[in-house]
KEFI-489020 format. One record per residue: residue number from 0; residue in three letters; x, y, z of N, C-alpha, C in turn. Coordinates in steps of 0.001 Angstrom, whole numbers, m for minus. Example, Ala and Ser with C-alpha at 12.3 -4.5 7.8 and 13.67 -1.06 7.14 Angstrom:
# residues 2
  resi  resn    neast   nnorth      nup   caeast  canorth     caup    ceast   cnorth      cup
     0   ALA    13190    m5690     7800    12300    m4500     7800    13200    m3300     7800
     1   SER    12850    m2250     7080    13670    m1060     7140    12900       30     7870
# end
This chain:
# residues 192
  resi  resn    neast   nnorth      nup   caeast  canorth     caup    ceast   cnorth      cup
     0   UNK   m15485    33652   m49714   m16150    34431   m50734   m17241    35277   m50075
     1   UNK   m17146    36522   m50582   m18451    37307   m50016   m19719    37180   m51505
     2   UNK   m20682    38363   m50241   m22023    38047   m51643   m22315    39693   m50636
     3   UNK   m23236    40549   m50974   m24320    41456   m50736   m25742    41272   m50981
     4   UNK   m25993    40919   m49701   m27456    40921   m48809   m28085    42250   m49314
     5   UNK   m29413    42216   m49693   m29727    43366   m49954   m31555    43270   m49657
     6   UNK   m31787    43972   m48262   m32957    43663   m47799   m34124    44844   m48104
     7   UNK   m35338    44036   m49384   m35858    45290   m49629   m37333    45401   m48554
     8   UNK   m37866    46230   m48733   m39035    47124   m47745   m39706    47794   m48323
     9   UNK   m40882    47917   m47843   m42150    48848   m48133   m42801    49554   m47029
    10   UNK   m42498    50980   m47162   m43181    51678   m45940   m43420    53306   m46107
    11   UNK   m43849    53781   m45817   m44301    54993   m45741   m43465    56233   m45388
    12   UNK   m41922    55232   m44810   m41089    56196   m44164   m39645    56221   m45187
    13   UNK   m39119    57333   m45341   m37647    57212   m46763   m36590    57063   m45895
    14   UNK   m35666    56927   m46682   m34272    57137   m46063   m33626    58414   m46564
    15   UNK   m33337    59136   m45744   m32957    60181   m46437   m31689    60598   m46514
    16   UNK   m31549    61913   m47288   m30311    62094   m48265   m29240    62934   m47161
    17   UNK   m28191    62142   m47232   m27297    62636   m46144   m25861    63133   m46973
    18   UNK   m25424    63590   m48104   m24689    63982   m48250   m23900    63104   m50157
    19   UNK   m24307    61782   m49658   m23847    61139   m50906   m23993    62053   m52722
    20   UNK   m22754    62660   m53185   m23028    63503   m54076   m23547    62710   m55557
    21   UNK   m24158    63445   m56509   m25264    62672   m57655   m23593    62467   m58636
    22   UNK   m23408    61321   m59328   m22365    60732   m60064   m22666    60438   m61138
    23   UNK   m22738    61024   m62659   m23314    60550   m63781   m22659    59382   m64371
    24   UNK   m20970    59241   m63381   m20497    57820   m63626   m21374    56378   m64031
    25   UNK   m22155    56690   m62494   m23087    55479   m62439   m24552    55353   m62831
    26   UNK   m24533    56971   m63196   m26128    56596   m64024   m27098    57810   m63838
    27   UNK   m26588    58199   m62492   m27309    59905   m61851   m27567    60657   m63216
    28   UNK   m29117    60867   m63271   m29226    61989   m63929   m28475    63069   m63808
    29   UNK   m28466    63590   m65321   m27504    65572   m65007   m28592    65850   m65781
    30   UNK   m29013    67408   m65457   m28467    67496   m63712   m29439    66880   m62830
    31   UNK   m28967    66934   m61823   m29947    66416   m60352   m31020    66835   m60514
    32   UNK   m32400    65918   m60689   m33688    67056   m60573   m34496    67136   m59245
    33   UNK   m33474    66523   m58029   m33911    67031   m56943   m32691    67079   m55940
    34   UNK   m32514    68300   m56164   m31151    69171   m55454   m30074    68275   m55946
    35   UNK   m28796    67918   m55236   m27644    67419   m55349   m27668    65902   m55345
    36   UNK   m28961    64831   m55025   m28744    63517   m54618   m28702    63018   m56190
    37   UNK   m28495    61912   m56101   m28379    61235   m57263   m29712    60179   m57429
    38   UNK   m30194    60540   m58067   m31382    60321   m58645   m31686    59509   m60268
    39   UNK   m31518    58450   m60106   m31703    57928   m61419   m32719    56464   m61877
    40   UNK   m32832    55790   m63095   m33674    55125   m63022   m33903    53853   m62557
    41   UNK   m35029    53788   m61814   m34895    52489   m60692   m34397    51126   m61430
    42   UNK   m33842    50625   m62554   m33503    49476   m63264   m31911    49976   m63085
    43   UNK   m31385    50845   m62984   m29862    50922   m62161   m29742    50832   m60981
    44   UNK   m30784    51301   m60201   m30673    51374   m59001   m29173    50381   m58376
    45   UNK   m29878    49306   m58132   m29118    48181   m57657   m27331    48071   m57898
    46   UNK   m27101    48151   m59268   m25985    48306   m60478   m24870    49253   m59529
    47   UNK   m25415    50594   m59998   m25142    51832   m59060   m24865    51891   m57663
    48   UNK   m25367    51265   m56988   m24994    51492   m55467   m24129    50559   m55471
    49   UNK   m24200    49423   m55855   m22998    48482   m55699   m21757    48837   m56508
    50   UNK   m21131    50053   m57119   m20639    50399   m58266   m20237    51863   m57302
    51   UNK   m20871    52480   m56708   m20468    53495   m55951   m19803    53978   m54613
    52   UNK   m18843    54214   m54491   m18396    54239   m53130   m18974    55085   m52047
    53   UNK   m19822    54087   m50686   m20125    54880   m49910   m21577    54641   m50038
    54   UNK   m22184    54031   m51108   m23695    53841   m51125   m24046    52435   m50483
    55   UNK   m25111    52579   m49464   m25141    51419   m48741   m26863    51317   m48829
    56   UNK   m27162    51978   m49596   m28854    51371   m49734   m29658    52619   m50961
    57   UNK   m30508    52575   m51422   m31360    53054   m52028   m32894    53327   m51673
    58   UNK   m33533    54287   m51798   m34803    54700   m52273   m35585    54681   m52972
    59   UNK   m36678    54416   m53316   m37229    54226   m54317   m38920    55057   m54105
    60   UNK   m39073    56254   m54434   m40606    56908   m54256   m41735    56140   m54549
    61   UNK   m42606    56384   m53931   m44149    56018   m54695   m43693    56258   m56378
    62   UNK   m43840    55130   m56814   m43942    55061   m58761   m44792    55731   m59524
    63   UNK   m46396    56524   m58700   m47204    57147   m59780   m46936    57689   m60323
    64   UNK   m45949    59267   m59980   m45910    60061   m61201   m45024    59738   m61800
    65   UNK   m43771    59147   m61258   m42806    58506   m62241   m42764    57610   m63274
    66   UNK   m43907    57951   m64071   m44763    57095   m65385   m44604    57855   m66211
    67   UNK   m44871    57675   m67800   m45303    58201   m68958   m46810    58776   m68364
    68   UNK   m46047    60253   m68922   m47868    60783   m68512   m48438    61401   m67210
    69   UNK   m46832    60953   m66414   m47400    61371   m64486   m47106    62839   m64636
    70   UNK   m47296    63487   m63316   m46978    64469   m62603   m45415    64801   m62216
    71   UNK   m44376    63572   m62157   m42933    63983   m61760   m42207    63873   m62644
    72   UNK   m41098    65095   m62238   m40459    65334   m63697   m39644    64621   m64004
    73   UNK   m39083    63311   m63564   m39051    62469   m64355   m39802    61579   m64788
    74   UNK   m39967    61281   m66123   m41030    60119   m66671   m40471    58485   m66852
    75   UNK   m40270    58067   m65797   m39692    56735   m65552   m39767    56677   m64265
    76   UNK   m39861    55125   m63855   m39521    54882   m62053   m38022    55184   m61705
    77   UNK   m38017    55650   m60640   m36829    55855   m60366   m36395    55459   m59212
    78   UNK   m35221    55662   m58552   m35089    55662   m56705   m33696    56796   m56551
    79   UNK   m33503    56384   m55335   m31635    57832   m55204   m31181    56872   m54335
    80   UNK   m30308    57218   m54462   m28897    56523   m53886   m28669    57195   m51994
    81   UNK   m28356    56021   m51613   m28208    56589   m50125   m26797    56265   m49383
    82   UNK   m26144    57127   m48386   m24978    57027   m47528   m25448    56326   m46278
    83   UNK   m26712    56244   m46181   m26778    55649   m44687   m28367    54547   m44835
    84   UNK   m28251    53533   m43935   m29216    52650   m44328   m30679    52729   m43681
    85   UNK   m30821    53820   m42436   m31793    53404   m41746   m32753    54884   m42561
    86   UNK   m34573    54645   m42040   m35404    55140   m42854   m35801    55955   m41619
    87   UNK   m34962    57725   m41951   m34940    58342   m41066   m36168    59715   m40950
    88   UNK   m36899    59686   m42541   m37379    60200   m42821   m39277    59844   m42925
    89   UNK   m39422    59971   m41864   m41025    59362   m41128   m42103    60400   m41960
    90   UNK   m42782    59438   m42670   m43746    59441   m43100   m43917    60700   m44212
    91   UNK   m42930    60162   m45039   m41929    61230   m46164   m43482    61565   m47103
    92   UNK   m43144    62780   m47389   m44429    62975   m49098   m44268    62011   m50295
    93   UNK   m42808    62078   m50114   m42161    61139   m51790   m43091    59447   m51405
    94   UNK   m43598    59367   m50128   m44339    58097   m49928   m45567    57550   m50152
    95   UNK   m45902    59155   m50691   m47667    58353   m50740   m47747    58298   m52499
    96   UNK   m48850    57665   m53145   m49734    56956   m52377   m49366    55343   m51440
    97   UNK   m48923    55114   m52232   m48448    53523   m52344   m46821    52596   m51599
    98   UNK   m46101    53830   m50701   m44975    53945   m49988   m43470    53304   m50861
    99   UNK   m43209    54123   m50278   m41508    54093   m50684   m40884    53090   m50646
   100   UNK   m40014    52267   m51523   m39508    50820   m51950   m37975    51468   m51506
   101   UNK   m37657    50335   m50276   m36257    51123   m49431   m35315    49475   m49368
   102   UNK   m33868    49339   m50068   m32938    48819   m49885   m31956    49296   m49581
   103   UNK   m31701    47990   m48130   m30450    48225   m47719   m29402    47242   m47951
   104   UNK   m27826    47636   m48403   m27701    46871   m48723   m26522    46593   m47821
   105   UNK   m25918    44652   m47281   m24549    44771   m46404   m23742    43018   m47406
   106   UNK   m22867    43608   m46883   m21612    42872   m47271   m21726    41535   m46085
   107   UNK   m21706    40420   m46683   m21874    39013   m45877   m20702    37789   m46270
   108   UNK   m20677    36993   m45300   m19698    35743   m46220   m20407    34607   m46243
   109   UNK   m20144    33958   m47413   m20785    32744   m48318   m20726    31347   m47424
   110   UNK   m21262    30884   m46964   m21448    29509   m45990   m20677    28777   m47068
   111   UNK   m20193    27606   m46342   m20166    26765   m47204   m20921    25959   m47856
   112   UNK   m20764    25319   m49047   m21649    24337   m49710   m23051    25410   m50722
   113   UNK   m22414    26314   m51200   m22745    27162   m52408   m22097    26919   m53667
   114   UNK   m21898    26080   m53926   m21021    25416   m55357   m21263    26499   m56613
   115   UNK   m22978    26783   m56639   m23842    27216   m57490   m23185    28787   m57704
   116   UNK   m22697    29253   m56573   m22162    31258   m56492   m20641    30933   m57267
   117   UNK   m20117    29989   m56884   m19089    29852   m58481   m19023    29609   m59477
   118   UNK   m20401    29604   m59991   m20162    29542   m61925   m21037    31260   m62341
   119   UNK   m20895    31960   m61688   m22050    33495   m61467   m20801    33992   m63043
   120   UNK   m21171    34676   m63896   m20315    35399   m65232   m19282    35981   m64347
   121   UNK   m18137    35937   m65517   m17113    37122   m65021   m17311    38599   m64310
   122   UNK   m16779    39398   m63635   m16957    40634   m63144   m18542    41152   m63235
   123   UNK   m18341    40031   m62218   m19759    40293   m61657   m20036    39870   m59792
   124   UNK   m20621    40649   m59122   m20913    40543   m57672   m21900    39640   m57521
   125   UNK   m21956    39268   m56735   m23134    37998   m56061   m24053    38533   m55123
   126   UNK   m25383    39092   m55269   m25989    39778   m54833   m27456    38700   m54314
   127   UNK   m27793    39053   m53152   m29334    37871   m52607   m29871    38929   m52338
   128   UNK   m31188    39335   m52919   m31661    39994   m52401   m33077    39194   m51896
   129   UNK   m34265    39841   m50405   m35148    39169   m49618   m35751    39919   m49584
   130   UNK   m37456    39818   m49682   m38252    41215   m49091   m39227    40131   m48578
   131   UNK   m39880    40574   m47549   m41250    39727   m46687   m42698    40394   m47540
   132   UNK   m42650    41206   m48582   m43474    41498   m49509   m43086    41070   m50984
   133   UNK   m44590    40693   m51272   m44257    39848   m52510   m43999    41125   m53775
   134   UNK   m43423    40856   m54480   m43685    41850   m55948   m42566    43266   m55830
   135   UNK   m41699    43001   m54855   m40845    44550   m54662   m39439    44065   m55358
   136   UNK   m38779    42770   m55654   m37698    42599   m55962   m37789    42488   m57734
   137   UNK   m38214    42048   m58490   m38938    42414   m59367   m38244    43328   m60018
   138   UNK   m38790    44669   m60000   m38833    46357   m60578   m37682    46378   m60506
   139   UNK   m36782    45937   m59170   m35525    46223   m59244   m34741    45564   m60100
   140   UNK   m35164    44356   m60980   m34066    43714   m61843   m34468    43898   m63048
   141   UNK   m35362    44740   m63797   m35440    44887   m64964   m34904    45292   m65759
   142   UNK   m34577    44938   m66788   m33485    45009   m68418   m33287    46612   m68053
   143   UNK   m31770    46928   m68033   m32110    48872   m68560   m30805    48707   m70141
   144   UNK   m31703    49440   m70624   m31225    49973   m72376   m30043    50529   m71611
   145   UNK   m29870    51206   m70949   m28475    52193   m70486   m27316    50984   m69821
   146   UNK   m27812    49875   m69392   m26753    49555   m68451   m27447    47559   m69044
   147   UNK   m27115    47595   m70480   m26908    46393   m70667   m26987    44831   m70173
   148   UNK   m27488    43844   m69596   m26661    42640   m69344   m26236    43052   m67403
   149   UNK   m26723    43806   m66878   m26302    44136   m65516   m26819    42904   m64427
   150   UNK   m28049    42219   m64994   m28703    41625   m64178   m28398    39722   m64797
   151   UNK   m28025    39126   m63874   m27502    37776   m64745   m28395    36800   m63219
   152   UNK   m29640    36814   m63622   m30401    35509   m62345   m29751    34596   m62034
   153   UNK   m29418    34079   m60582   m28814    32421   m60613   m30416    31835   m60169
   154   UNK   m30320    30541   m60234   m31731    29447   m60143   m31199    28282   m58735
   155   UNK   m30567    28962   m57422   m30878    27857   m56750   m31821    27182   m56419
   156   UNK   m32138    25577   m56105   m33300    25061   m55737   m34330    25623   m54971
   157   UNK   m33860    26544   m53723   m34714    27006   m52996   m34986    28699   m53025
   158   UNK   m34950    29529   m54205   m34729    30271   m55004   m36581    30523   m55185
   159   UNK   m36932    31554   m54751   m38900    31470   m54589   m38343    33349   m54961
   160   UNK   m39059    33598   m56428   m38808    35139   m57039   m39293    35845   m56406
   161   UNK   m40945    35586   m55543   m41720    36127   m54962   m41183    36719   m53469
   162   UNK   m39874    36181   m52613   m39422    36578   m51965   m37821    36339   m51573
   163   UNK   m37134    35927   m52597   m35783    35656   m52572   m35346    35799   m54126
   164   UNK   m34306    36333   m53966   m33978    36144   m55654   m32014    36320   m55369
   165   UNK   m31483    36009   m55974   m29946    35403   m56275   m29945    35891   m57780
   166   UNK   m28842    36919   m57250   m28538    37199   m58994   m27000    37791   m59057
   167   UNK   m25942    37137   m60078   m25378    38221   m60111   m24953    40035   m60892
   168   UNK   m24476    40672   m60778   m24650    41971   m60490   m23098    42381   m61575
   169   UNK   m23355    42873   m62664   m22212    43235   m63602   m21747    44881   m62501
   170   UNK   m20763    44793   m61868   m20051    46057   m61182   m19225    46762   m61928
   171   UNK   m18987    47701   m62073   m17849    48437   m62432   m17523    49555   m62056
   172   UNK   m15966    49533   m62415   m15415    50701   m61355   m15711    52016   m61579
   173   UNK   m15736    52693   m63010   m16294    53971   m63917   m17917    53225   m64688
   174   UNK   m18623    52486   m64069   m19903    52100   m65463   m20349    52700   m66502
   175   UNK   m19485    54129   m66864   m19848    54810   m67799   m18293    55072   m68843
   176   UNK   m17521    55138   m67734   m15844    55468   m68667   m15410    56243   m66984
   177   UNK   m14268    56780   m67924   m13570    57887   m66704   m13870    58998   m66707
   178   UNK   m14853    59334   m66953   m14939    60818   m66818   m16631    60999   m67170
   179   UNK   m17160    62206   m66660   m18739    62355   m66420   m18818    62575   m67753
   180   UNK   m20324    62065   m68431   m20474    62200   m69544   m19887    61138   m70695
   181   UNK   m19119    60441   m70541   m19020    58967   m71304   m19225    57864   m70995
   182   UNK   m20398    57015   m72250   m21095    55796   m71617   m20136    54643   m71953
   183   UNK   m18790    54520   m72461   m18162    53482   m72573   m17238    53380   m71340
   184   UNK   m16634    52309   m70807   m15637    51973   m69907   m15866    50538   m70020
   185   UNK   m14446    49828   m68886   m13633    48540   m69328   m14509    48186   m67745
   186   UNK   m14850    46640   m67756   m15141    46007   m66806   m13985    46100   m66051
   187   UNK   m13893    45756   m64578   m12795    45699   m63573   m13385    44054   m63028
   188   UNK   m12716    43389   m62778   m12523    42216   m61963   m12731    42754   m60675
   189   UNK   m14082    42067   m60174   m13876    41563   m58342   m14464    40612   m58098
   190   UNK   m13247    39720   m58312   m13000    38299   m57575   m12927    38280   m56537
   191   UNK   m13526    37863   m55430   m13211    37790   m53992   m12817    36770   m53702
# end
């Protein structure tokens, strides 16, 4: 059985946008409100990249203006979707004040003696995510009105929120339907 490792970070430096095109499949604002990347709200984040082909980590800007009331034009936290994992973009603007919240995410296999990763809901991925900073995994699992039930916590014993969290991850193949612009579609099974 596999699971996706997903190691988050805090730093001053982004990962930047190498080509991965914006998909309203999975949640990308339309249109893009910064050029072609896909840009949407950081409570998909996670959902979305695991749901997209070719996305192997996410971004996430300094959160100030991305508030009710900020300076950026979107009024919500957000992050973008990335094709490549390393943070190539040193000492980015989108970083200040408070630096850029950067996951990467890789495909791993399940040790044995995880009993607990086989009762995770139907069509759903098994996702661990780790950060060596407290308070960054968090933001990323919060309820989104758009994307339902995406986030399902598991509670292993050694399971500390503050820097490990186990959850699984509702995937789907269209998360919106088949075609840009419709929010219904059918779960897909991935059973591994």
């Amino acid at each position: 059985m596999h699971y996706t490792h997903v190691d988050v970070s805090v730093g001053s430096d982004s990962i930047g946008w190498h080509g991965l095109p914006s998909d309203p499949s999975v949640g990308c604002l339309t249109p893009p409100p910064f050029g072609e990347q896909c840009t949407l709200p950081r409570s998909l984040a996670l959902a979305a990249c695991l749901s997209l082909p070719g996305c192997v980590a996410f971004t996430c800007p300094s959160q100030e203006p991305y508030q009710p009331g900020g300076s950026g034009k979107v009024k919500e936290p957000i992050c973008q979707l990335r094709s490549r994992a390393s943070t190539d973009e040193k000492g980015h603007g989108m970083c200040r004040p408070s630096g850029c919240v950067s996951a990467v995410l890789t495909r791993r296999t399940l040790d044995a003696g995880h009993e607990w990763a086989m009762s995770r809901p139907p069509r759903t991925r098994l996702v661990h995510l780790e950060s060596i900073t407290p308070g960054l995994i968090a933001p990323l699992l919060e309820a989104s009105t758009r994307w339902p039930g995406a986030y399902h916590k598991l509670a292993p014993a050694h399971a500390d929120p503050n820097h490990l969290q186990l959850v699984a991850v509702a995937v789907r193949a269209r998360p919106w339907g088949g075609s840009p612009g419709r929010r219904l579609g059918a779960d897909v099974s991935l059973a591994e």
